[in-house]
TIFITOR-351070 format. One record per residue (C-alpha): residue in three letters; residue number from 0; x, y, z. Coordinates in nm, 3 decimals. Example, Ala and Ser with C-alpha at 12.3 -4.5 7.8 and 13.67 -1.06 7.14 Angstrom:
REM TIFITOR-351070
+-----+-----+---------+---------+---------+
|  aa |   i |      xx |      yy |      zz |
+-----+-----+---------+---------+---------+
| ALA |   0 |   1.230 |  -0.450 |   0.780 |
| SER |   1 |   1.367 |  -0.106 |   0.714 |
+-----+-----+---------+---------+---------+
END
This chain:
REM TIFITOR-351070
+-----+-----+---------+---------+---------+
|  aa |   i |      xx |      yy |      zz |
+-----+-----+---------+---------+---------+
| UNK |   0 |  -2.018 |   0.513 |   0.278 |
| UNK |   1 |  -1.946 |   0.850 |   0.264 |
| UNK |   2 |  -1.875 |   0.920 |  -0.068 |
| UNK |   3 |  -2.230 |   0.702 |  -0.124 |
| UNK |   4 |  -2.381 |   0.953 |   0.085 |
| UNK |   5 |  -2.244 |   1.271 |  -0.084 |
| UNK |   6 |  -2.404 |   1.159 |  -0.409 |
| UNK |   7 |  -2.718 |   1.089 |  -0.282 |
| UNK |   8 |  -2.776 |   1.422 |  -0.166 |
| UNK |   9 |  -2.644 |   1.574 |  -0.462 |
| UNK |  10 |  -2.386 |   1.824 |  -0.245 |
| UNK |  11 |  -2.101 |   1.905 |  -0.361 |
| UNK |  12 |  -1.934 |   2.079 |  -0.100 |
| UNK |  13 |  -1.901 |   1.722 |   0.106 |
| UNK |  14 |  -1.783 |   1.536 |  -0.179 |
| UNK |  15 |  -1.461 |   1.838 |  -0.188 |
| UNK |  16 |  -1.412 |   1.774 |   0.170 |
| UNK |  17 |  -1.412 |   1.355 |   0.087 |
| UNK |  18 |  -1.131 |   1.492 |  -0.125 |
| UNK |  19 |  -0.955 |   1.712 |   0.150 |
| UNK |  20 |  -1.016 |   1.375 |   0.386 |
| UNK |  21 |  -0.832 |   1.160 |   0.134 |
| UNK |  22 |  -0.557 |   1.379 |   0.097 |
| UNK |  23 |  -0.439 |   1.446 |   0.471 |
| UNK |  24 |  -0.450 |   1.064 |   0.517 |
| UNK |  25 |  -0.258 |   1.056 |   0.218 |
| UNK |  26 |  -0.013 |   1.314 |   0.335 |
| UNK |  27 |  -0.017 |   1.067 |   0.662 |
| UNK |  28 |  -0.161 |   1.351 |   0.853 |
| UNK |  29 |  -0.492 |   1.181 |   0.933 |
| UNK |  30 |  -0.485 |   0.767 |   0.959 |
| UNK |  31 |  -0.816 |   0.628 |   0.824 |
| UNK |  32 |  -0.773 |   0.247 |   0.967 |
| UNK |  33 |  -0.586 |   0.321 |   1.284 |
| UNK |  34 |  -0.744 |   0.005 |   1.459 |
| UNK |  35 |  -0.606 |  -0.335 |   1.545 |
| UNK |  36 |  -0.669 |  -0.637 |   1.329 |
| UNK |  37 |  -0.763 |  -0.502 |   1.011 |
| UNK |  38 |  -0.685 |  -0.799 |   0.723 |
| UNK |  39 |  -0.541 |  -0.686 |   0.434 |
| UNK |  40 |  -0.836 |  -0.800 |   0.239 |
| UNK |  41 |  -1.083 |  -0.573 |   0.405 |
| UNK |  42 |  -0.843 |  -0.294 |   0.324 |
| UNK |  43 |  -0.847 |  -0.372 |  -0.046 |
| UNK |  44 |  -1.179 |  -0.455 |  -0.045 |
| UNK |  45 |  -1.247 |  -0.116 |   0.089 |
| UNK |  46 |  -1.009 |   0.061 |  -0.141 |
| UNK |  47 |  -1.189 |  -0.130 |  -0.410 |
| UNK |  48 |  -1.542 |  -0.042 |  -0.366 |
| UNK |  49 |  -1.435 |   0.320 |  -0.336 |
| UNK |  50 |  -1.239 |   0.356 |  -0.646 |
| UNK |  51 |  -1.522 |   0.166 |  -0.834 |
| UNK |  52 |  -1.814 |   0.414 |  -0.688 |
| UNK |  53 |  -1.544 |   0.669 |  -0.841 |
| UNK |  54 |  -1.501 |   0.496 |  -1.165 |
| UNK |  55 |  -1.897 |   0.508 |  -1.193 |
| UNK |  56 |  -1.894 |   0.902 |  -1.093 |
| UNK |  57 |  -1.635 |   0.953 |  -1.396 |
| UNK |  58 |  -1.859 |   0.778 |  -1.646 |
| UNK |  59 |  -2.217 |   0.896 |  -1.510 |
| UNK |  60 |  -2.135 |   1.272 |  -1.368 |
| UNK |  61 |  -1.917 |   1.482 |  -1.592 |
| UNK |  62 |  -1.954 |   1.764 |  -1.412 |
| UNK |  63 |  -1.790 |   1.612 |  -1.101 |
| UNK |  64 |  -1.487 |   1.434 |  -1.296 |
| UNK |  65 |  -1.176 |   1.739 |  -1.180 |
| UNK |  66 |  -1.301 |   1.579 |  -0.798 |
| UNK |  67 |  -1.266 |   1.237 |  -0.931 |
| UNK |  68 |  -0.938 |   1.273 |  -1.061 |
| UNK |  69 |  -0.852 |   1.449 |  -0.732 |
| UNK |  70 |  -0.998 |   1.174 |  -0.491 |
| UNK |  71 |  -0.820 |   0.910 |  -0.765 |
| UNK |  72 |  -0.480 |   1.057 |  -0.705 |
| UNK |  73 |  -0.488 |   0.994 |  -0.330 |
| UNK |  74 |  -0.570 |   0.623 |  -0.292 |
| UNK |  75 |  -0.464 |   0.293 |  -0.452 |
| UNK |  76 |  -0.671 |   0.051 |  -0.693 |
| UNK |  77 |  -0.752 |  -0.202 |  -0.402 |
| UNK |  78 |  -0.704 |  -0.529 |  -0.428 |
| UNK |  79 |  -0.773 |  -0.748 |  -0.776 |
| UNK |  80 |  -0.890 |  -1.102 |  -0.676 |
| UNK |  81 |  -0.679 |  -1.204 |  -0.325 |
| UNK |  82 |  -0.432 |  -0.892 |  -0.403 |
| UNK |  83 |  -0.507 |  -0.799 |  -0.014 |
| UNK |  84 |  -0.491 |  -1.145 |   0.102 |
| UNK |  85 |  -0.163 |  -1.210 |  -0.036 |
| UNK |  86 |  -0.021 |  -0.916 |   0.160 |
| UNK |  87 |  -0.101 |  -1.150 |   0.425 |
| UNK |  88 |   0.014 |  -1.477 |   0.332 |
| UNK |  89 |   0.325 |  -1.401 |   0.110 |
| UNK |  90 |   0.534 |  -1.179 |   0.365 |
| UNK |  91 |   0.527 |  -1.530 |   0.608 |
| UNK |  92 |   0.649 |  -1.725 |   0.291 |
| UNK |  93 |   0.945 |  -1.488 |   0.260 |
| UNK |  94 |   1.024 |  -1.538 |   0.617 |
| UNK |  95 |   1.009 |  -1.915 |   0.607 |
| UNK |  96 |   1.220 |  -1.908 |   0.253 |
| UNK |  97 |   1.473 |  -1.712 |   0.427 |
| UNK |  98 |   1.550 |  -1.817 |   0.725 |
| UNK |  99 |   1.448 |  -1.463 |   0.875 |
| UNK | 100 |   1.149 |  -1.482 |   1.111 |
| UNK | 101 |   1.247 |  -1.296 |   1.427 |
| UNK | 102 |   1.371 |  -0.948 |   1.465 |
| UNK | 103 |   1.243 |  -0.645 |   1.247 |
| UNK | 104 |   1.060 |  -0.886 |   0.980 |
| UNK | 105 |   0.861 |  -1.049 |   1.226 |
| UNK | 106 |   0.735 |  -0.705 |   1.346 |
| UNK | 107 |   0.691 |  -0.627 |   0.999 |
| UNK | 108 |   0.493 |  -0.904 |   0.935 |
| UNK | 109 |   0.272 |  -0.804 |   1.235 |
| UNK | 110 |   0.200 |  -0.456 |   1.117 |
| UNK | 111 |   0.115 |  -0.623 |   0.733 |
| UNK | 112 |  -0.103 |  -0.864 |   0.911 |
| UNK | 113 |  -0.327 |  -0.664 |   1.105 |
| UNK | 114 |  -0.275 |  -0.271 |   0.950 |
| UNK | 115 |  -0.106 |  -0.272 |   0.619 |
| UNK | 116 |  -0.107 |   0.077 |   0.468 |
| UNK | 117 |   0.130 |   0.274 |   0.204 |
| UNK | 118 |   0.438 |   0.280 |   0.457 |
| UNK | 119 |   0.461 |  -0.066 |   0.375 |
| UNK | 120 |   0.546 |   0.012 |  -0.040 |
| UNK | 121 |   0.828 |   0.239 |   0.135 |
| UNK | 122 |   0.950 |   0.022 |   0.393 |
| UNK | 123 |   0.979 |  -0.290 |   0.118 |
| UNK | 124 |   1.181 |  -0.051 |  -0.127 |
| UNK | 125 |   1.401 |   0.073 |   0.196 |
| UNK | 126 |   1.490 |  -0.346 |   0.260 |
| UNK | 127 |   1.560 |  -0.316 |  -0.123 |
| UNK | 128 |   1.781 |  -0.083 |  -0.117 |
| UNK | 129 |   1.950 |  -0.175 |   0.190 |
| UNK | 130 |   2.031 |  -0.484 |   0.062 |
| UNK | 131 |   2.162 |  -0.378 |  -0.280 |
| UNK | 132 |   2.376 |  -0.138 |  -0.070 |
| UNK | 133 |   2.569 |  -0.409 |   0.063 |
| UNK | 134 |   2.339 |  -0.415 |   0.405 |
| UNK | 135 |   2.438 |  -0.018 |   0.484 |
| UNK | 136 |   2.156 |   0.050 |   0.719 |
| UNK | 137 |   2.243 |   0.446 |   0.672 |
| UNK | 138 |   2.075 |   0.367 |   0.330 |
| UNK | 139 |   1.769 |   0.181 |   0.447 |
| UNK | 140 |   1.676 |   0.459 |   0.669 |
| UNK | 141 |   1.759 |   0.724 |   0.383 |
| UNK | 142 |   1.479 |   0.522 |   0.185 |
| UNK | 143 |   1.255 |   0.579 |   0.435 |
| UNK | 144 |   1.369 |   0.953 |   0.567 |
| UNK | 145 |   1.309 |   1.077 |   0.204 |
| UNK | 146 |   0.974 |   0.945 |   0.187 |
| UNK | 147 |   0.826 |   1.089 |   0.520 |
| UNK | 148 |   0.901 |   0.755 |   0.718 |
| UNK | 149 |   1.165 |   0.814 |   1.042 |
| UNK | 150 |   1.169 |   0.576 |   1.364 |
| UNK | 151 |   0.904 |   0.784 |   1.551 |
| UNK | 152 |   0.666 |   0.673 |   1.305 |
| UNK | 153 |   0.779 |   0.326 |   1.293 |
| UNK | 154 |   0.732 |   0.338 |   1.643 |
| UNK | 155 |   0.370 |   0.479 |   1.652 |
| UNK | 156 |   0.232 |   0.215 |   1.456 |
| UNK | 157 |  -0.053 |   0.008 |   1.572 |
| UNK | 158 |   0.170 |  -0.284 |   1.570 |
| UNK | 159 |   0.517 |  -0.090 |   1.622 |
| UNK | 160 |   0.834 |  -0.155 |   1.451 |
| UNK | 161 |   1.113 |  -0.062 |   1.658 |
| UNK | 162 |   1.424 |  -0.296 |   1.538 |
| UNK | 163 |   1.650 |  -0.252 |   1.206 |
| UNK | 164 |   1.675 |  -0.513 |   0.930 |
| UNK | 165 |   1.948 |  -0.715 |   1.037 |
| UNK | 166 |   2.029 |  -0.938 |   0.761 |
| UNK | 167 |   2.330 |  -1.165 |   0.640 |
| UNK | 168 |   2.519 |  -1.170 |   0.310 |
| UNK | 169 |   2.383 |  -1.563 |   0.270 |
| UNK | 170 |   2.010 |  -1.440 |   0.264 |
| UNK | 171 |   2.055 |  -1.106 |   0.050 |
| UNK | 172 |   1.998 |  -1.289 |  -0.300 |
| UNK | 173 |   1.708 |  -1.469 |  -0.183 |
| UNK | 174 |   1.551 |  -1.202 |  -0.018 |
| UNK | 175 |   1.613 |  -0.943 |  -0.292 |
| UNK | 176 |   1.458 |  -1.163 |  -0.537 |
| UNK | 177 |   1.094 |  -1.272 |  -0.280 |
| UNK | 178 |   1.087 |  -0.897 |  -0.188 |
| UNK | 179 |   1.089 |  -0.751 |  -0.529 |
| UNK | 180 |   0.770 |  -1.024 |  -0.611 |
| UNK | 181 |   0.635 |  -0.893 |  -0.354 |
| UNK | 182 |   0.687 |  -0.498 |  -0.404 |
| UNK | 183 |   0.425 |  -0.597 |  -0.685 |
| UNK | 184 |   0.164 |  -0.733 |  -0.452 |
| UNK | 185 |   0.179 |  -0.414 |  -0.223 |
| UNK | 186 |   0.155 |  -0.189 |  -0.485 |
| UNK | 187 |  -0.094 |  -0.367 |  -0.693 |
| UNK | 188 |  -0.314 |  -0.314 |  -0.339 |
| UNK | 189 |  -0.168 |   0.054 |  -0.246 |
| UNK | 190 |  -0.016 |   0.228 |  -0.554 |
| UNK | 191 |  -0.293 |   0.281 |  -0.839 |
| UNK | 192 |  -0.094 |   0.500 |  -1.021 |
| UNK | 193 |   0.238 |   0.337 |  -1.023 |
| UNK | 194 |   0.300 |   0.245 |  -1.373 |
| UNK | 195 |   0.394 |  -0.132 |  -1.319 |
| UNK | 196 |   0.102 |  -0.197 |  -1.133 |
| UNK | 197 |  -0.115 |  -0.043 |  -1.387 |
| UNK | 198 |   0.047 |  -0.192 |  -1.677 |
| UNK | 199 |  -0.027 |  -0.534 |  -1.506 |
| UNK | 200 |  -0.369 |  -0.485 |  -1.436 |
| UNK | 201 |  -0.401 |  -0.422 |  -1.779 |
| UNK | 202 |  -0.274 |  -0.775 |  -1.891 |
| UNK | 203 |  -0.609 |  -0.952 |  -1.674 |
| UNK | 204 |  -0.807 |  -0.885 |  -1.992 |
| UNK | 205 |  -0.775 |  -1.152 |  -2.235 |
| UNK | 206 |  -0.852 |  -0.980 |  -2.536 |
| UNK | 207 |  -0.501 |  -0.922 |  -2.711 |
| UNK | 208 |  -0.605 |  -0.621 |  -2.864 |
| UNK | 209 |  -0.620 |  -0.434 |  -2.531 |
| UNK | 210 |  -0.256 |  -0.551 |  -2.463 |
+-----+-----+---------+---------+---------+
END
C-alpha cells in the first residue's frame, strides 16, 4: 500500500524511505508482521504483490530502477502458487513422518504457523547442520549465532521458541532428507535471490528454450 501510494504521488523521497523501511526489517531491526496468526499465505501473498508492483516500476520507470534493485535486495519473491501455504502444511508432515512432534519442533511449527519470517531459512539450515554434525548442539546454535539468531531472539518471538532440537540417531536420515525438501519451500517464499530458488522458478515456464 505504501509503495502504491509513493507512485501515485510521484515523490521520490518516500519511495527511498520504503527502501530504508525494507532494509531495517531486513537487518531484523524493525519487524513488519509482528502480530499473532498471520498464515503463511498472506505473507507470500504480500511479499508477492510487492515484488510484482516492483517488477512493473523496473519495466515502466527507468529512472527509479537503482531504488528497485535496492527495495529487491531486501525481500523474498513471495510465494508461487501455495509456496506460503505449504510452509504451513509440510512442517506438520515432517513431524508426523518423524516421530518428532513435541519439544522444540512443535514450537517451531507454531511460530511457522502463525509468523513465519526469514529466521525460519536460518533456523532449518541450523537443524541441518546439527544433524550432519552428529546432533552437536554447539553447532546448531553456531548456525544460528553467525547469522544474527541467539536464544534472546528465539525467545522474543510472537510464538517463542525456547527448547533445543533434541533429536535421536534413528530419526536423523529421515529428517535430513524432509528438511532439506523443505529448505526449498522456505526459501522459494523468503529468499528471492538465493540461486536455487531462482533457478527453480525458472523451470515453471514450459517453453524449453527459457530452460
Amino acid at each position: 500500500d505504501l509503495l502504491e501510494e509513493s507512485l501515485n504521488s510521484n515523490d521520490e523521497g518516500s519511495f527511498a524511505a520504503l527502501f530504508v523501511w525494507l532494509r531495517y526489517c531486513s537487518l531484523r531491526q524493525l519487524v513488519w508482521n509482528k502480530n499473532y496468526n498471520i498464515k503463511p499465505r498472506e505473507i507470500a501473498a504480500a511479499q508477492e504483490r510487492l515484488t510484482g508492483i516492483l517488477q512493473g516500476v523496473y519495466k515502466d520507470r527507468p529512472y527509479r530502477r537503482e531504488l528497485v534493485r535496492l527495495c529487491m535486495s531486501t525481500v523474498g519473491r513471495g510465494g508461487q502458487g501455495n509456496g506460503g501455504q505449504r510452509i504451513r502444511d509440510e512442517i506438520l508432515d515432517i513431524q508426523r513422518a518423524n516421530n518428532c512432534m513435541g519439544g522444540f519442533m512443535e514450537q517451531w511449527h507454531q511460530k511457522l504457523h502463525n509468523n513465519t519470517t526469514p529466521d525460519d531459512v536460518v533456523i532449518c539450515q541450523g537443524l541441518l547442520d546439527y544433524i550432519d554434525a552428529g546432533l552437536d548442539l554447539a553447532v546448531f546454535w553456531k548456525t544460528l549465532n553467525d547469522n544474527g539468531i541467539d536464544k534472546q531472539r528465539m525467545m522474543a518471538y510472537d510464538r517463542k521458541i525456547g527448547g533445543e532440537p533434541e533429536f535421536s540417531p534413528d530419526q536423523c536420515d529421515g529428517l535430513r532428507k524432509d528438511l532439506t525438501k523443505y529448505m526449498q519451500t522456505l526459501k522459494a517464499v523468503h529468499s528471492g535471490a538465493d540461486l536455487d530458488s531462482a533457478a527453480a522458478y525458472i523451470f515453471g515456464y514450459s517453453q524449453d528454450a527459457i530452460h
